[in-house]
C-alpha positions as CSV (number, residue, x, y, z in Angstrom):
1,X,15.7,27.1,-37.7
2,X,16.5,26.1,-34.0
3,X,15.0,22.5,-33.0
4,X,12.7,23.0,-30.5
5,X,13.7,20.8,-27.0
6,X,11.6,18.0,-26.1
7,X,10.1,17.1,-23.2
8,X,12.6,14.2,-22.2
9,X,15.1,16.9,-22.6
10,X,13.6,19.4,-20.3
11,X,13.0,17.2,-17.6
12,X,16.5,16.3,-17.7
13,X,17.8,19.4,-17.5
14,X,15.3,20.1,-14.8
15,X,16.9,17.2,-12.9
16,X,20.3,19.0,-13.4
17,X,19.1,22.5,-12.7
18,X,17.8,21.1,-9.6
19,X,20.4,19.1,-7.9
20,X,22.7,22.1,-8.7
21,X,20.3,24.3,-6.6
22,X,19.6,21.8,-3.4
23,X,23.5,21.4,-3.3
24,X,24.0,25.3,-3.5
25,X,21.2,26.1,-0.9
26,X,22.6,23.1,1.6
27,X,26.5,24.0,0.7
28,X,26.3,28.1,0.9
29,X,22.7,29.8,1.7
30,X,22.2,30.0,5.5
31,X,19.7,28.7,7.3
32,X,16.9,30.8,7.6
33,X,13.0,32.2,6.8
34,X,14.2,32.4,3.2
35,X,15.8,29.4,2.8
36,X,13.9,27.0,4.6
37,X,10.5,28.4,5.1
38,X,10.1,30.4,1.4
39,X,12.1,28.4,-0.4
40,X,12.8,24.3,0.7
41,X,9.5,24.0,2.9
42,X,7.2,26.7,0.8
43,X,7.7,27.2,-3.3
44,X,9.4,24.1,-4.1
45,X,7.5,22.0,-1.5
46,X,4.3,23.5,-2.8
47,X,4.9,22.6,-6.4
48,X,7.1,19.7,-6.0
49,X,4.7,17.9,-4.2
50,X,1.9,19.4,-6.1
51,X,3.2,17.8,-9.3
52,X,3.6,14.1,-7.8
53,X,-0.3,14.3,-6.8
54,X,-0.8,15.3,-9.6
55,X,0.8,12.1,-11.6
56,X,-0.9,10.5,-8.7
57,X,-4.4,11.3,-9.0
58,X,-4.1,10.0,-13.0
59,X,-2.3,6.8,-11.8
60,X,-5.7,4.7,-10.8
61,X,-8.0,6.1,-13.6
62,X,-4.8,5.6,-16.1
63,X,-4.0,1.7,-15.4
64,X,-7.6,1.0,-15.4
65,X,-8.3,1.8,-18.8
66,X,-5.0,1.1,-20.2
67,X,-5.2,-2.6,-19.3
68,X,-8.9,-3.2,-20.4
69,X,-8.1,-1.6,-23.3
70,X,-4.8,-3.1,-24.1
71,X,-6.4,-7.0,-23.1
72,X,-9.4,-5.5,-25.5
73,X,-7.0,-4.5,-28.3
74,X,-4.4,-8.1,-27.9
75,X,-8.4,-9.4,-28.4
76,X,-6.8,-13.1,-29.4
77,X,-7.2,-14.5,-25.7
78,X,-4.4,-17.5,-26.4
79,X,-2.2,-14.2,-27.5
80,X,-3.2,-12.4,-24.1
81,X,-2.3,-15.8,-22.2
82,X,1.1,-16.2,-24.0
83,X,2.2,-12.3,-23.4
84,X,0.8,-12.3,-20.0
85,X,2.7,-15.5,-18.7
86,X,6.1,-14.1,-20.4
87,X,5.8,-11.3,-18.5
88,X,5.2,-12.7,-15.6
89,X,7.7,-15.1,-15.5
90,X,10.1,-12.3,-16.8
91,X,9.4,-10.0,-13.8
92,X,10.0,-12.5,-11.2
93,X,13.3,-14.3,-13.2
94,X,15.2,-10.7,-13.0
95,X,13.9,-10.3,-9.5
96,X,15.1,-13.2,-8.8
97,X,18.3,-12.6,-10.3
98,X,18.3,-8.8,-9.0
99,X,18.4,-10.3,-5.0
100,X,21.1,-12.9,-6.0
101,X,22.8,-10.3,-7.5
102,X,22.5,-7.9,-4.3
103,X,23.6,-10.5,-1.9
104,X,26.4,-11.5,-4.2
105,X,27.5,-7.8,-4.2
106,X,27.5,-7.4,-0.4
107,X,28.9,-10.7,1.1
108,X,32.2,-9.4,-1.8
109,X,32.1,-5.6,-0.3
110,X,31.1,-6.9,3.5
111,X,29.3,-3.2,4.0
112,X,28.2,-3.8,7.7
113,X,31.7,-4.4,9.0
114,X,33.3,-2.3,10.9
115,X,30.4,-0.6,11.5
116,X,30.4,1.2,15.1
117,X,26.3,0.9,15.8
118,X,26.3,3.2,19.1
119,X,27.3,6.2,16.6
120,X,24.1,5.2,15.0
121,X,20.4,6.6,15.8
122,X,18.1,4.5,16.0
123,X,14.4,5.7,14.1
124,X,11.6,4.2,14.7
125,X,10.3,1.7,11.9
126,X,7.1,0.2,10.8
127,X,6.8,-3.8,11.5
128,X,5.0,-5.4,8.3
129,X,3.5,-8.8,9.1
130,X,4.9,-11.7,7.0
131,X,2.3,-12.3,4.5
132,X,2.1,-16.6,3.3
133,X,1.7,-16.9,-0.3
134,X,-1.7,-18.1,-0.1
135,X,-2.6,-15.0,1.1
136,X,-0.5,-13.3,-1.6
137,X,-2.6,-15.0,-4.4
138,X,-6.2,-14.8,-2.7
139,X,-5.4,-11.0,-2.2
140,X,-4.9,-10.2,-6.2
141,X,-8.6,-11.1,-6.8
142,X,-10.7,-8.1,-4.8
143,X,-14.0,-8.5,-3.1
144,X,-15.3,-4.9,-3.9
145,X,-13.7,-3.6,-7.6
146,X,-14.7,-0.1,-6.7
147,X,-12.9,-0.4,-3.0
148,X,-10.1,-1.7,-4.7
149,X,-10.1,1.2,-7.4
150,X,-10.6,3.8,-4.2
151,X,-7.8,2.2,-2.3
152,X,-5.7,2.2,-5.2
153,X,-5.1,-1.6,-4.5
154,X,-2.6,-2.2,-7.8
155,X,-3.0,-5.9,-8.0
156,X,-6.7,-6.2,-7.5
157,X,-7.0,-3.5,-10.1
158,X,-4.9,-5.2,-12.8
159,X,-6.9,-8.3,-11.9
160,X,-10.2,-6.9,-12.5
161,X,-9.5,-4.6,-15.9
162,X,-7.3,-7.9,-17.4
163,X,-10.5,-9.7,-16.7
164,X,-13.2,-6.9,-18.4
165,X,-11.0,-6.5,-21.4
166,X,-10.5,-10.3,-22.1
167,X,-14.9,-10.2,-21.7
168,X,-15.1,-7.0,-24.1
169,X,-12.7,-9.0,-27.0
170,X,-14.8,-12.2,-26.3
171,X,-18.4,-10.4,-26.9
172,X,-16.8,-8.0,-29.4
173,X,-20.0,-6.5,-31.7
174,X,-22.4,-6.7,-28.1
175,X,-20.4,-4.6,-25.8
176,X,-19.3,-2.3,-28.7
177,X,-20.6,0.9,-26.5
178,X,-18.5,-0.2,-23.4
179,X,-15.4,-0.9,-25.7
180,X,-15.7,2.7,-27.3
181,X,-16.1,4.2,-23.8
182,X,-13.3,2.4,-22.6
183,X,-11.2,3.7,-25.6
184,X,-12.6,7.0,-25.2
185,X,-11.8,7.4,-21.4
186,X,-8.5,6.1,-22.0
187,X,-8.0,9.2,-24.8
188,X,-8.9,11.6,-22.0
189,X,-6.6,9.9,-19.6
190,X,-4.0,10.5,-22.1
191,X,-4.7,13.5,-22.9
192,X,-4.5,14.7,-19.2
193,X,-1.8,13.1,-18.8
194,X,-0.1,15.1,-21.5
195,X,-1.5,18.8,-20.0
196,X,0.4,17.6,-16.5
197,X,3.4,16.6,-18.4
198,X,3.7,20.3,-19.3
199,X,4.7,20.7,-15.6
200,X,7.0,18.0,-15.4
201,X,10.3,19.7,-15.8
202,X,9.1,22.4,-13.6
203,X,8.2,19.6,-10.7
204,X,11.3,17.4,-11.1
205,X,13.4,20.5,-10.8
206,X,11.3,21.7,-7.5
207,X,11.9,17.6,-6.0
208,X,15.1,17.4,-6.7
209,X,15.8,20.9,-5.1
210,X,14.1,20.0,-2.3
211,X,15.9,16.4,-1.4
212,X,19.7,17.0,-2.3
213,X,18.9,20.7,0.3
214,X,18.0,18.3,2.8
215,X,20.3,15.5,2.3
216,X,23.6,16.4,4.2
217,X,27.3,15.1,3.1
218,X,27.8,14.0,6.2
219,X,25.1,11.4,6.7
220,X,26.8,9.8,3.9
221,X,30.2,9.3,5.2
222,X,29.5,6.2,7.6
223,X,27.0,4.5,5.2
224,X,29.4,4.9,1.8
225,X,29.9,0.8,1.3
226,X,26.3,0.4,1.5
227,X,25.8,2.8,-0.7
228,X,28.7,1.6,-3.2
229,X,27.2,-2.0,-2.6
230,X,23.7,-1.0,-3.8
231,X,25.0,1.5,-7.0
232,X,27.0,-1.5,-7.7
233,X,24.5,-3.9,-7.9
234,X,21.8,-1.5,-9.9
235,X,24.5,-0.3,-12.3
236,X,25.3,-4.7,-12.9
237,X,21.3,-5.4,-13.0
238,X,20.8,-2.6,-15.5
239,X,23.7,-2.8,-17.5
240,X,24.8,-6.6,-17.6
241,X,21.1,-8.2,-16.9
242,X,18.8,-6.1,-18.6
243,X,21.5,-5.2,-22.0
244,X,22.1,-9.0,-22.2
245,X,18.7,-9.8,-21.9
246,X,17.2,-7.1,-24.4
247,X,20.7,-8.6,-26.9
248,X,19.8,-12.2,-26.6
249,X,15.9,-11.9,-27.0
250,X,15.8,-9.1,-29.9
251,X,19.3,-8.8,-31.2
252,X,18.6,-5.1,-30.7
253,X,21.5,-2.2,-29.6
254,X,21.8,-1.9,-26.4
255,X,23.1,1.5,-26.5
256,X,20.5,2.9,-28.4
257,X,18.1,1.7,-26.3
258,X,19.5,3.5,-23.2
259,X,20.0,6.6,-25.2
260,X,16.6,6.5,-26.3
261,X,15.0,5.6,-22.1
262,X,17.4,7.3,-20.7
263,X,15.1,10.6,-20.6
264,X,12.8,8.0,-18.8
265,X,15.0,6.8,-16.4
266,X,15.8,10.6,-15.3
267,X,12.4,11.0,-14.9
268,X,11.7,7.9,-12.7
269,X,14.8,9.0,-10.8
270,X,13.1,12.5,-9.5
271,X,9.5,11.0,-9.0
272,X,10.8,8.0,-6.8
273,X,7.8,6.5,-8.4
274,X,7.5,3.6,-11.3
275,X,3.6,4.4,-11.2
276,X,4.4,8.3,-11.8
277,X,6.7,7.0,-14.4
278,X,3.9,5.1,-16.8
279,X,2.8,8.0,-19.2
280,X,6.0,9.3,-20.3
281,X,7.1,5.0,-20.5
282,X,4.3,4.2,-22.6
283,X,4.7,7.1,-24.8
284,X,8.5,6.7,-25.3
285,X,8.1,2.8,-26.0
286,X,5.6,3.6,-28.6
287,X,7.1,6.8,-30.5
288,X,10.9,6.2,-30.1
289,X,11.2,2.7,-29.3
290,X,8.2,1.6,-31.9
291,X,6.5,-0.8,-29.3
292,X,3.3,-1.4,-30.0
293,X,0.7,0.7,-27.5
294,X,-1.3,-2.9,-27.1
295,X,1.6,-4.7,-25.5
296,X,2.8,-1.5,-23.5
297,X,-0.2,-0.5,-22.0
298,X,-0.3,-3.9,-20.8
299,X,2.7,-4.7,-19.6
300,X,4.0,-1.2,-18.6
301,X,0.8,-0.9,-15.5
302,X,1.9,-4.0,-14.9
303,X,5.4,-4.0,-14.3
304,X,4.8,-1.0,-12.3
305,X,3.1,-3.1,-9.7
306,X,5.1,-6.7,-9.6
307,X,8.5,-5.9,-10.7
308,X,10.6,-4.3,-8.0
309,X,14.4,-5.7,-9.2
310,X,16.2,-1.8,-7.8
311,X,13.6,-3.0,-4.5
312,X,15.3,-6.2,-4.3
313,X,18.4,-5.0,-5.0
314,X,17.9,-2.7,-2.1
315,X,16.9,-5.5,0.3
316,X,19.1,-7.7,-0.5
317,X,22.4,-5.5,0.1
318,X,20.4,-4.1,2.8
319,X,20.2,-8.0,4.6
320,X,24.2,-8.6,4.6
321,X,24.6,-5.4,5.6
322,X,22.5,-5.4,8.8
323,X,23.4,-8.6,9.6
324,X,27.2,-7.6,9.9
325,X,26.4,-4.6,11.6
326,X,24.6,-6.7,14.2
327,X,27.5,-9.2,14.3
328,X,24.5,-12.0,13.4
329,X,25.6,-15.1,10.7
330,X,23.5,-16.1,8.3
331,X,23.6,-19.4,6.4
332,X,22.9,-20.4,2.9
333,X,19.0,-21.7,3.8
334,X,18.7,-17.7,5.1
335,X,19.9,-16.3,2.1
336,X,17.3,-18.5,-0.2
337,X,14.7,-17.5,2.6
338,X,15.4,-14.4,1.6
339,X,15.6,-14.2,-2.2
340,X,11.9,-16.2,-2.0
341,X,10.6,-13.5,0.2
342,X,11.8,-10.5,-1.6
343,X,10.6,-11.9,-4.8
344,X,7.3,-12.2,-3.4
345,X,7.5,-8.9,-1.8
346,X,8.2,-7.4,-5.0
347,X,4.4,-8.5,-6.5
348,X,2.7,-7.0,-3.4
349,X,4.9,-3.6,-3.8
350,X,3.5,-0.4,-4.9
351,X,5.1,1.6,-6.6
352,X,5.5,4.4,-4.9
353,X,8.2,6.4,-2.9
354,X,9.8,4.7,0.4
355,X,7.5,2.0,0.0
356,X,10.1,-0.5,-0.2
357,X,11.9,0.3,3.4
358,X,8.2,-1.3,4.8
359,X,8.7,-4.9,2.5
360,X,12.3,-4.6,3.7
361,X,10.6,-5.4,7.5
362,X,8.5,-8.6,6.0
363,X,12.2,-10.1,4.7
364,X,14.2,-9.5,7.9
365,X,11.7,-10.8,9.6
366,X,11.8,-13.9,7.7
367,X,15.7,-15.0,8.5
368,X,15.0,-13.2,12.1
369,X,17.0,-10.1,11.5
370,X,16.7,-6.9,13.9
371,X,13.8,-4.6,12.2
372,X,15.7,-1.7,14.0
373,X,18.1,-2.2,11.5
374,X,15.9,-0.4,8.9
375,X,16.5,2.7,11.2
376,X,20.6,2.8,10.2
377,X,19.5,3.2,6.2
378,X,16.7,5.1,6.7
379,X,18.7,8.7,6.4
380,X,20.5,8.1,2.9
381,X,17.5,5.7,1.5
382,X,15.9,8.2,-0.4
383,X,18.7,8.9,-3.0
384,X,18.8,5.4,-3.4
385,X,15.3,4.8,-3.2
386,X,15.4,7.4,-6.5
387,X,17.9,5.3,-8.5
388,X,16.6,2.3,-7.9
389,X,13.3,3.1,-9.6
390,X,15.5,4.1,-12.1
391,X,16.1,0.7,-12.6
392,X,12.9,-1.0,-12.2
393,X,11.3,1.1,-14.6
394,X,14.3,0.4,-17.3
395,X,13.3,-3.6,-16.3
396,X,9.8,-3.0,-17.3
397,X,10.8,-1.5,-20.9
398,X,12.9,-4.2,-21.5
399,X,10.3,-6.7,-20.7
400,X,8.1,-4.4,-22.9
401,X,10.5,-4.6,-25.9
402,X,11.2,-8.1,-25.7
403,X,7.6,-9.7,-25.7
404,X,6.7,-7.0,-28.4
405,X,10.0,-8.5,-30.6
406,X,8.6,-11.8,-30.1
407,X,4.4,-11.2,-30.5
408,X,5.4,-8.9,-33.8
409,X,4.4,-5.7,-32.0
410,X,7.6,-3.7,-32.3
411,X,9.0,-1.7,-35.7
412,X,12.8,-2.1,-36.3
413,X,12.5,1.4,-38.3
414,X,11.3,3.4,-35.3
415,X,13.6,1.7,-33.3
416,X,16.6,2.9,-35.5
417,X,14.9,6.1,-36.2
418,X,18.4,7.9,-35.0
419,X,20.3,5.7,-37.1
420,X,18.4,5.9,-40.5
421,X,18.0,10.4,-40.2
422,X,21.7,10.2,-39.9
423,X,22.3,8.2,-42.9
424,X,19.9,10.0,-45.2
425,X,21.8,13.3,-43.8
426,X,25.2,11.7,-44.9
């Protein structure tokens, strides 16, 4: 009898299936009603798109109840505190580190030099205003709930549903009818989130179609070291940061861990989008990782808002690199200006696609680098934009699997599930 594939696996070959065809209909289909109208611009457009509003339109609804009902479910508030402030302070250490990392990488490889700007065009950008901390913090508590719920304001939201759940575990027996709706809403969400799932590999294959038939060869050629830089420094953050990290915390395998989120990964790769990217997590954290749902479905929503390390990593290489292309020197106090800003950029970034090309504005701004600069990378962001959110979303598992290690929320026997089939088989 024929094992049956799994989701993870479709979407991956989905992913395949569809770079194949973009690369085919850019390489050797003509321009044309068919191509471009029917095909790029109609059917895969349609459906493509279709599916990310789709993971969309579950997103708010989704981290809402998940965090009340994962601060409900931790109940013990001390417990809450203690996974709440490692998280935290695990988000913004590798952010930290991610940025470091990323200048590190492009002051070696020097990507803006040599860089002949008047064969550049120039696109126009969109100038965000340097936010002060203060600001930063009084934002994360909202005014309105429901506007921030509308809005889809991530921060206010995890603010607000961390704050009912602790309330719901405090009065326990009294607000048992808002707990069990809580729980119940979050079964629906769930369970939507599992019929649009179905589509999945169909929509990953229709997005990745669509971006590697519009992404031409060509507009890589001049922009190749920034794009080495920035693989560089993902590939280092994921694969020496994260792997140590997840080795020194939990003495766990790092290769089995990527084997096992690496279906994940693929996935956060053709949505461009860590929010998109929170169902299929907390599902494969809990059934093949054996994370416990309470700590997941808090930390998961959560990481999807504050920790932006492939963001970082982005803006970091993307600093040194305009800076050498505009033949402008920047000092050591710069480059801490810098990793400060982008890790504080990182909290207010949603996680959506492009998103972090607007934070990028706020940074340069802050060691008074040329915002016109954001035009040069705009062309070949968004394949980078894709593996980038590759890697924040690997962070935020890691995180995940660590404090669940450490709170004794994680089985060992799930983990190794691979391992153990394998030796009853021998």
């Amino acid at each position: 009898m024929k094992k049956k594939l799994g989701l993870t696996t479709k979407i991956f070959i989905g992913l395949i299936l569809g770079a194949i065809c973009g690369i085919i209909l850019y390489g050797i289909v003509p321009p044309g009603i068919i191509r471009d109208d029917i095909l790029i611009n109609g059917v895969f457009k349609v459906i493509g798109k279709g599916f990310l509003r789709a993971m969309q339109m579950l997103v708010v609804p989704l981290v809402f109840c998940s965090l009340v009902c994962g601060s409900m479910a931790i109940g013990d508030t001390k417990k809450l505190g203690r996974v709440g402030v490692k998280t935290i302070v695990f988000y913004l250490v590798t952010t930290a580190i991610a940025i470091s990392l990323a200048i590190g990488v492009g002051k070696l490889i020097n990507p803006g030099i040599g860089l002949d700007m008047s064969n550049i065009e120039i696109a126009e950008t969109t100038v965000s205003e340097a936010t002060s901390v203060s600001d930063v913090l009084l934002d994360i508590i909202p005014t309105n709930p429901i506007s921030a719920l509308a809005n889809g304001n991530m921060l206010q939201i995890i603010f607000f549903s961390i704050l009912v759940g602790i309330i719901l575990a405090m009065l326990n027996e009294k607000a048992k009818t808002v707990a069990n709706f809580f729980s119940e809403f979050n079964e629906i969400m769930m369970k939507m989130t599992m019929i649009v799932m179905k589509a999945a590999p169909v929509g990953v294959f229709c997005l990745i179609a669509t971006t590697f038939s519009n992404i031409g060869w060509s507009a890589f050629a001049p922009m190749l070291k920034y794009i080495f830089a920035v693989m560089l420094a993902l590939v280092l953050q994921c694969l020496i940061t994260y792997m140590s990290m997840l080795k020194v915390f939990t003495k766990l395998n790092p290769l089995t861990f990527l084997k096992k989120f690496f279906p994940v990964m693929s996935f956060a790769f053709s949505t461009s989008s860590s929010n998109a990217t929170i169902p299929l997590s907390i599902e494969t954290l809990d059934n093949e990782m054996g994370v416990s749902e309470k700590i997941s479905s808090f930390t998961v929503p959560l990481g999807a808002t504050i920790n932006m390390d492939g963001t970082a990593i982005m803006q970091g290489v993307a600093v040194v690199f305009i800076s050498q292309a505009f033949g402008i020197e920047l000092g050591l106090n710069a480059y801490l200006t810098v990793i400060l800003t982008a890790t504080l950029a990182s909290i207010g970034t949603a996680g959506v696609p492009g998103v972090g090309l607007i934070t990028l504005s706020m940074v340069l701004n802050s060691v008074g680098l040329p915002v016109e600069g954001i035009g040069i990378i705009m062309g070949i962001d968004r394949i980078l934009d894709m593996t980038r959110t590759a890697v924040n979303v690997t962070g935020d598992a890691i995180c995940t699997t660590i404090v669940a290690k450490q709170e004794g929320e994680f089985n060992e026997g799930t983990f190794y599930s691979d391992v153990i089939e394998l030796n009853k088989a021998i």
